[in-house]
N, C-alpha and C positions, 0 to 999 in steps of 0.2 A: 382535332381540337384538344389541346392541350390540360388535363386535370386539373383544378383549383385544389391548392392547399386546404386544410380544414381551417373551418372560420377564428379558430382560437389562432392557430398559428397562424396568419394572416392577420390576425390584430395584431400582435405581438409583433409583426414584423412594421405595423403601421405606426406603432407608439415609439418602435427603436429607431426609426428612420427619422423620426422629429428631433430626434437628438444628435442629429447631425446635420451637414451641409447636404442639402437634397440638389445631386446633379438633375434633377428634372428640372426644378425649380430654378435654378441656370437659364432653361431652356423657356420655359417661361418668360423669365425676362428677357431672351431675347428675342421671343416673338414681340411682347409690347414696343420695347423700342423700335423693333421692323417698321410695325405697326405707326409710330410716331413719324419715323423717319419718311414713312410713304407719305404720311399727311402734308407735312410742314414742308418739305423737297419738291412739291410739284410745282411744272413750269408750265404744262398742258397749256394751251389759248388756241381757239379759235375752232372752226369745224374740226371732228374729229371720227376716225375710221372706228370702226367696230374695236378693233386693240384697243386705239386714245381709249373711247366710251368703257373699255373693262379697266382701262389702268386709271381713269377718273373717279370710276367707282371704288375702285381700291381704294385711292386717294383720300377721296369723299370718307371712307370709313373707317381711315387712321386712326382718329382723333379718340378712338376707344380704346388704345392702346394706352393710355393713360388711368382708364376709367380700370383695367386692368393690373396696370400698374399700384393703383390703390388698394386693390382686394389684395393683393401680394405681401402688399404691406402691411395693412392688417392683419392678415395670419399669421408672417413672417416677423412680427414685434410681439405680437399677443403673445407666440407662442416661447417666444423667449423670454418674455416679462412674467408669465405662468409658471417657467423653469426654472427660477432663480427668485422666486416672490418671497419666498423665506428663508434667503441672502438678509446677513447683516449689513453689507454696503446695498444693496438694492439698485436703489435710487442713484448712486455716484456712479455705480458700475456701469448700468445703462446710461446715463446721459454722458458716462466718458466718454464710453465707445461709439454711442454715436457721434458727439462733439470730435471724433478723431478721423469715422468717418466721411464728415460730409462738410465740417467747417472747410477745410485746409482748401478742398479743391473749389467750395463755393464761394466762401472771402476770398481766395488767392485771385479768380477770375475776377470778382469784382476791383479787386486791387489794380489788377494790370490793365482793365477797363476804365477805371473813373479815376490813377492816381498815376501809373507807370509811361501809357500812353501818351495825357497829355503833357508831361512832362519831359520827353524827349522829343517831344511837334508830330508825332506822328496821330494818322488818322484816328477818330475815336470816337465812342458812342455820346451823341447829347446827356448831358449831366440833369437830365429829365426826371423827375420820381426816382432817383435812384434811393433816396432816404427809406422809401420805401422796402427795395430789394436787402439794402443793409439790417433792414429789422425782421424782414421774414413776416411783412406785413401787406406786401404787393397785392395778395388774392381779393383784396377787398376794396382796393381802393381804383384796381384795375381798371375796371369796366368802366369809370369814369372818368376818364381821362389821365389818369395820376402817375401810369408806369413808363416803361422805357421801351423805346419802340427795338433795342436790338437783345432784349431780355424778355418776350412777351410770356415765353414756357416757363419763367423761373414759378410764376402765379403755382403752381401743384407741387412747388418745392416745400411754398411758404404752407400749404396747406397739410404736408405730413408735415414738416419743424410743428406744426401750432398740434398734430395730433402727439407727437413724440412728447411734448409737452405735459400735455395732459393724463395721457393713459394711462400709464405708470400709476398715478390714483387711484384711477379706477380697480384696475385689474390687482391692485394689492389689499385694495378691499372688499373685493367679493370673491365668490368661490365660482370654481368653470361654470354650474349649472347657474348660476346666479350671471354669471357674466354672457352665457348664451341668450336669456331672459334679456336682459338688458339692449345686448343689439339688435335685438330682433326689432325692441321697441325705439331704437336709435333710428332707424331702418324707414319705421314708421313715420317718424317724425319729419326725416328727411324729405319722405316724399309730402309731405303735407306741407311741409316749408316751402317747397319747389310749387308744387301747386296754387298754394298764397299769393306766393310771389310773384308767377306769372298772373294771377288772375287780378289780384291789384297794381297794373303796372312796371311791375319791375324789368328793367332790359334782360333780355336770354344771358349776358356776359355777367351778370351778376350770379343769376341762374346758376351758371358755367362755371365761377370761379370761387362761391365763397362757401367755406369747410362748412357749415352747416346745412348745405346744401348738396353737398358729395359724400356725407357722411356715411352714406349706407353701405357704397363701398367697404373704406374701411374695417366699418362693420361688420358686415358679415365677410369679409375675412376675417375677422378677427372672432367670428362665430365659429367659423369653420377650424379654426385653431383651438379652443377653447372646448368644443362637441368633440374632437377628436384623442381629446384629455379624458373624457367618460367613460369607464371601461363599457356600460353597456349601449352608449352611441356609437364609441368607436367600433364595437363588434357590427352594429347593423352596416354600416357603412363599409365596412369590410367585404361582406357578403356582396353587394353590392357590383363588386368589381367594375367591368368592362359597365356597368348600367350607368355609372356614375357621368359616363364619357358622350354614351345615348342621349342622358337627361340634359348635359350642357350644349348638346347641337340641339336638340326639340326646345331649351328653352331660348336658343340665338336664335331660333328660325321661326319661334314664334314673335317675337320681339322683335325682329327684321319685317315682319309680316306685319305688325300692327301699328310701327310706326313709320311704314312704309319705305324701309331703308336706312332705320337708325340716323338719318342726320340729325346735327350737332346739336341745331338751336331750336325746333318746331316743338312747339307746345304739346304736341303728344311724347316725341322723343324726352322732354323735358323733364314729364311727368312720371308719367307710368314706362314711356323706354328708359330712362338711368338706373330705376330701380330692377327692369327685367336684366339689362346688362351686368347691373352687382349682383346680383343673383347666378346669373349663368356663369360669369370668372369664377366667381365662390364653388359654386360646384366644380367647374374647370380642375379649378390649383387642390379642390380635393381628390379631382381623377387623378390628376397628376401627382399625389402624395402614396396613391395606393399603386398606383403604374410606380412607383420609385419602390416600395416593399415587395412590388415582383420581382423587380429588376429586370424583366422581360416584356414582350408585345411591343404592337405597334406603337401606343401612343410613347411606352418609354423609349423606343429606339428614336424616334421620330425627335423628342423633346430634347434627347441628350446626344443627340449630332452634334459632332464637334465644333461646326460654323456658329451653328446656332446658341450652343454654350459659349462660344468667345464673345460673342455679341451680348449676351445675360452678364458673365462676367463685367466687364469694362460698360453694364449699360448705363451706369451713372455718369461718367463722364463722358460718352456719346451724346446723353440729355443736355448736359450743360451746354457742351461746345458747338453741337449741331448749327444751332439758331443764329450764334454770333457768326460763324464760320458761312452759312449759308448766306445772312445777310450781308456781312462787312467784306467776306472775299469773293463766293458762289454768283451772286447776281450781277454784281459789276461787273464781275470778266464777262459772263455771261451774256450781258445786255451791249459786251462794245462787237458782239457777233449777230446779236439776236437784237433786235430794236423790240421795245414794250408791247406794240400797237402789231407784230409779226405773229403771224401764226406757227405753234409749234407742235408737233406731232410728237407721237409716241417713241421712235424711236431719239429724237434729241432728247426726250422727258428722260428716259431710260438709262441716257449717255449721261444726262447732267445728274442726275442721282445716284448712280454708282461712285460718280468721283468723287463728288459734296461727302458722300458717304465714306468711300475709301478716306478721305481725306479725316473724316473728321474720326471717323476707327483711330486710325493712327494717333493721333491728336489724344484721343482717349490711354491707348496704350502706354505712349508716352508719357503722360502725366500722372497714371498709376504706377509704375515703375522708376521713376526718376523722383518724385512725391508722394504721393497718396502711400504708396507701401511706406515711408520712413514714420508717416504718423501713425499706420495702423501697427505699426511694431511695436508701438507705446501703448497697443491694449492690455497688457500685458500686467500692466499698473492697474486697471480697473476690472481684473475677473472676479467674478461672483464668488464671495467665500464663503466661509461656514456657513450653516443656518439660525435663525435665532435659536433654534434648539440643543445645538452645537452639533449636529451631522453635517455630511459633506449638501453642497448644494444640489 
């Protein structure tokens, strides 16, 4: 067993690694998107062999690769809007760069979707709710019939755009210890809204889809970024090491265990399982911060496999493209070998998900390298400058 560094240097190593690109945190994202991709890709129907019933369950427990994807986001904006809070652009800097990253390839789809298609006769998504998807207003009106049936995932787009929105507020008027406070009670809130809501009627899709309802997420990553900012949280959490990694499987497993398998929409999973799950990522992506200042052990070899990094890298336009790709090309072909009403075993589930996948990688690749790179060159225009105090930022 390997020596741990002294707890000083071990912090030190935690607060300099936030100031850069964390290759773990790569890996991170490319597990959520696995995670997504397993969910929304299955073909599974009908009786099924003990494999079906493990790759169902997988399946079944996708959809938390999202819920992951939040906490991510949270830390990973918090912690940059904390870095640069006393930036005299601020405010331009961060919403350039995100406006550079995520407009281009999210209008540019909707573009070729609802303007490009129908316009040369080719096939195309019903002009349904899309007014919705163009304001980044989808998550709310969702669940009621209002969205578009070949955009159903854009809902958790719209729901960071409305946090990107706001945060920047916040987090420029409070101080880290004031902003931990704060999520914790964000947190709280969430789950009592989620609670409410179930208990006076409201559909689980509403539940599911609307940002005051997911908030905790966010949250407490964005706790997790913000505690990490303290010099005497950051030391404890330090020490903590390899415990950090313990705590996130004892609290998935208790959480698994009480709401009986984390499904998506049941009134326990709703309640008290969203908030074990923000909880458990949050600690996660902080193992995974302190496994990135070792630069060594399992979980950082593990996270920064190079598979697993190219999938984190490009996982935003895997996100987008999946769905449309799955729906508009995946199923048809699909359904003129396989009829609806056929049963399909494991290994076709297996075959059709690899390629849906393979295909829509590419798909992503492509459009970051041919696009998305030419607008993200233009951050360039929006880096955080001096301080209001006039030091660097």
């Amino acid at each position: 067993m390997t020596s741990l560094p002294p707890p000083a240097s071990l912090q030190d190593r935690v607060r300099s690694v936030m100031g850069r690109q964390m290759l773990a945190l790569d890996g991170v994202r490319g597990l959520a998107i696995l995670l997504v991709l397993a969910h929304n890709l299955e073909v599974l129907a009908g009786r099924q062999t003990p494999v079906g019933q493990a790759i169902a369950l997988l399946d079944g427990l996708g959809w938390v690769g999202v819920q992951l994807f939040f906490v991510l986001s949270g830390f990973l904006i918090t912690g940059i809007l904390l870095d640069t809070r006393e930036s005299d652009n601020y405010y331009r800097a961060f919403l350039g760069r995100r406006v550079l990253r995520i407009f281009p390839l999210y209008y540019g789809t909707l573009i070729v979707a609802f303007v490009v298609l129908p316009l040369v006769g080719a096939p195309h998504p019903p002009a349904d709710g899309q007014v919705w998807l163009w304001t980044y207003a989808v998550n709310w009106v969702e669940p009621f019939g209002y969205g578009n049936p070949e955009f159903p995932h854009f809902w958790s787009l719209a729901v960071e755009e409305q946090f990107y929105l706001a945060w920047p507020l916040v987090v420029r008027a409070l101080s880290p210890r004031r902003l931990v406070i704060l999520c914790l009670g964000l947190s709280v809130v969430a789950f009592a809204t989620r609670v409410g809501m179930r208990l006076h009627g409201f559909g689980p899709q509403a539940v599911y889809e609307w940002t005051i309802c997911r908030m905790d997420a966010l949250a407490l990553g964005a706790a997790v970024a913000a505690m990490l900012r303290l010099p005497h949280a950051a030391k404890v959490v330090a020490r903590w090491n390899q415990g950090t990694v313990w705590a996130a499987i004892g609290l998935g497993v208790a959480g698994f265990l009480i709401t009986r398998g984390d499904p998506r929409t049941t009134l326990m999973s709703q309640t008290i399982g969203y908030s074990i799950l923000a909880l458990t990522f949050a600690v996660f992506v902080c193992a995974a911060v302190i496994a990135e200042a070792h630069g060594r052990g399992v979980i950082y070899h593990a996270l920064t496999w190079r598979p697993l990094r190219a999938l984190g890298i490009y996982s935003y336009g895997i996100y987008v493209f999946h769905m449309p790709i799955h729906r508009g090309i995946g199923l048809p072909l699909f359904r003129r070998w396989v009829p609806e009403d056929a049963s399909v075993g494991a290994k076709i589930s297996i075959v059709y998900f690899l390629a849906v996948s393979a295909i829509t990688f590419a798909a992503a690749v492509a459009s970051y390298h041919l696009v998305e790179r030419r607008f993200l060159g233009l951050k360039r225009y929006f880096t955080p400058s001096r301080t209001r105090s006039g030091g660097p930022a």
